[in-house]
C-alpha positions as CSV (number, residue, x, y, z in Angstrom):
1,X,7.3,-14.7,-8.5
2,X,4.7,-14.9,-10.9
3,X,2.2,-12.6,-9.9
4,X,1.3,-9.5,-11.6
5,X,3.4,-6.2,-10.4
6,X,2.0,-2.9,-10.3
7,X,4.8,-0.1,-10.6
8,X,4.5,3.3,-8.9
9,X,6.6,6.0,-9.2
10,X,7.7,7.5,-5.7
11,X,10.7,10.2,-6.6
12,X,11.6,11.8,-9.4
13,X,14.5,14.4,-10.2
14,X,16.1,15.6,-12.8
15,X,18.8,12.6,-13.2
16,X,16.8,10.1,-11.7
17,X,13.7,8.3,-10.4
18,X,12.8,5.6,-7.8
19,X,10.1,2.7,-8.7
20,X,8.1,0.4,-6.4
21,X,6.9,-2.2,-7.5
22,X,3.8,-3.7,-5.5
23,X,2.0,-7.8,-6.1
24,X,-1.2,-8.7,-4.3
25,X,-0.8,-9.8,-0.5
26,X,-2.6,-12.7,0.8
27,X,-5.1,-10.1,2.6
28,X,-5.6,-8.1,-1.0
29,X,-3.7,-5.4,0.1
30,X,-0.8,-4.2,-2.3
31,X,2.7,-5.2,-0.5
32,X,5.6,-3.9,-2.0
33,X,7.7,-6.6,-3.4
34,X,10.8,-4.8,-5.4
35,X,12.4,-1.2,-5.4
36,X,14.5,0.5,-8.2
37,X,16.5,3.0,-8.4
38,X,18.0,4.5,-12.4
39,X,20.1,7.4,-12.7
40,X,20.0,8.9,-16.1
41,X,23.6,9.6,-17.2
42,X,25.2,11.6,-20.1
43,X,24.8,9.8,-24.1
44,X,21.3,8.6,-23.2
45,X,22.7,5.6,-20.8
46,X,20.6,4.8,-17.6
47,X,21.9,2.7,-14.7
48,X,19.9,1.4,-12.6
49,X,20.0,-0.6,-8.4
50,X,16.6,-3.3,-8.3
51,X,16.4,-4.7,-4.7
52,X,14.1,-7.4,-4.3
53,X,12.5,-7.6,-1.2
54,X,13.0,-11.2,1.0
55,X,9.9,-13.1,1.1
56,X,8.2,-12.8,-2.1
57,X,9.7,-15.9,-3.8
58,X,12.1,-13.9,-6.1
59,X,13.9,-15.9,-8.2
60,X,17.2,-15.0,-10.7
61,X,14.6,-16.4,-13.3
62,X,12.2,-13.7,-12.4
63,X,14.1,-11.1,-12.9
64,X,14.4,-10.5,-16.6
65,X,10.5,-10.0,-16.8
66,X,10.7,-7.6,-13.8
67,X,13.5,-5.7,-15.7
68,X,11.2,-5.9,-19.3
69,X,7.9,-4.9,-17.4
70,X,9.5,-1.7,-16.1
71,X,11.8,-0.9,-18.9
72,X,8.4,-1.4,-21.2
73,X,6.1,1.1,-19.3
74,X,9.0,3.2,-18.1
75,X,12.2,3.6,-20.1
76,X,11.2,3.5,-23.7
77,X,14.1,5.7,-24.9
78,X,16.5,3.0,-23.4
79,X,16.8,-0.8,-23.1
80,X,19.7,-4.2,-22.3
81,X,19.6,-4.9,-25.8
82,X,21.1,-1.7,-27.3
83,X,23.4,-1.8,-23.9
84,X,21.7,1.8,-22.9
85,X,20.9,0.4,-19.8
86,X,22.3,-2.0,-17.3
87,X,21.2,-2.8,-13.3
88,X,22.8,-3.9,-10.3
89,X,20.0,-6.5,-9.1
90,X,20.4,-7.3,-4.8
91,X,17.8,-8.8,-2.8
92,X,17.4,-7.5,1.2
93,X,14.8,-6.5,3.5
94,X,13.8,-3.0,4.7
95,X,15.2,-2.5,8.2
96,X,14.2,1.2,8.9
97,X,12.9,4.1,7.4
98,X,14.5,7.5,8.3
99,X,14.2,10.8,7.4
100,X,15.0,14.2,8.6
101,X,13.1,15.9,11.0
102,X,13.6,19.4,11.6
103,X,14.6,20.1,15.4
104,X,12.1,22.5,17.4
105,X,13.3,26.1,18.7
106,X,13.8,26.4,22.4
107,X,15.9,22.7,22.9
């Protein structure tokens, strides 16, 4: 994966956020490529779940500079070095998308 990624940030709570991270699809539309997930624990540690997404060439060699890209525009207070933060890294597809729907009155 060498293209350039563009993160968004799609959820944010108190104790954590969610990240997409979106390369340059052969029609120039942005495609999501990679997903992560940090939770922001007690002592300033943040742990974090990247799932990169089957069929963007992912690499293991890619994924320090995804890690560094984020961590550098996102999580400045934090970083692998000063072991303040760690990740999971899988890779997967999306198979679905759910999400609650409220049920109508009278059914």
């Amino acid at each position: 994966m060498k293209q350039r990624l563009v993160w968004k940030r799609t959820l944010r709570t108190p104790s954590s956020e969610r990240f997409l991270a979106f390369v340059q699809a052969t029609d120039g539309s942005p495609a999501e490529a990679a997903a992560v997930d940090v939770h922001y624990l007690p002592a300033g540690h943040v742990s974090g779940t990247v799932i990169l997404l089957e069929g963007f060439g992912w690499t293991e060699d890619d994924v320090p500079a995804l890690l560094r890209s984020l961590d550098e525009d996102f999580l400045p207070d934090v970083d692998l070095e000063r072991g303040t933060l760690s990740y999971t890294v899988v890779s997967g597809r999306v198979l679905a998308s759910f999400e609650a729907v409220e049920e109508e009155k009278g059914r």
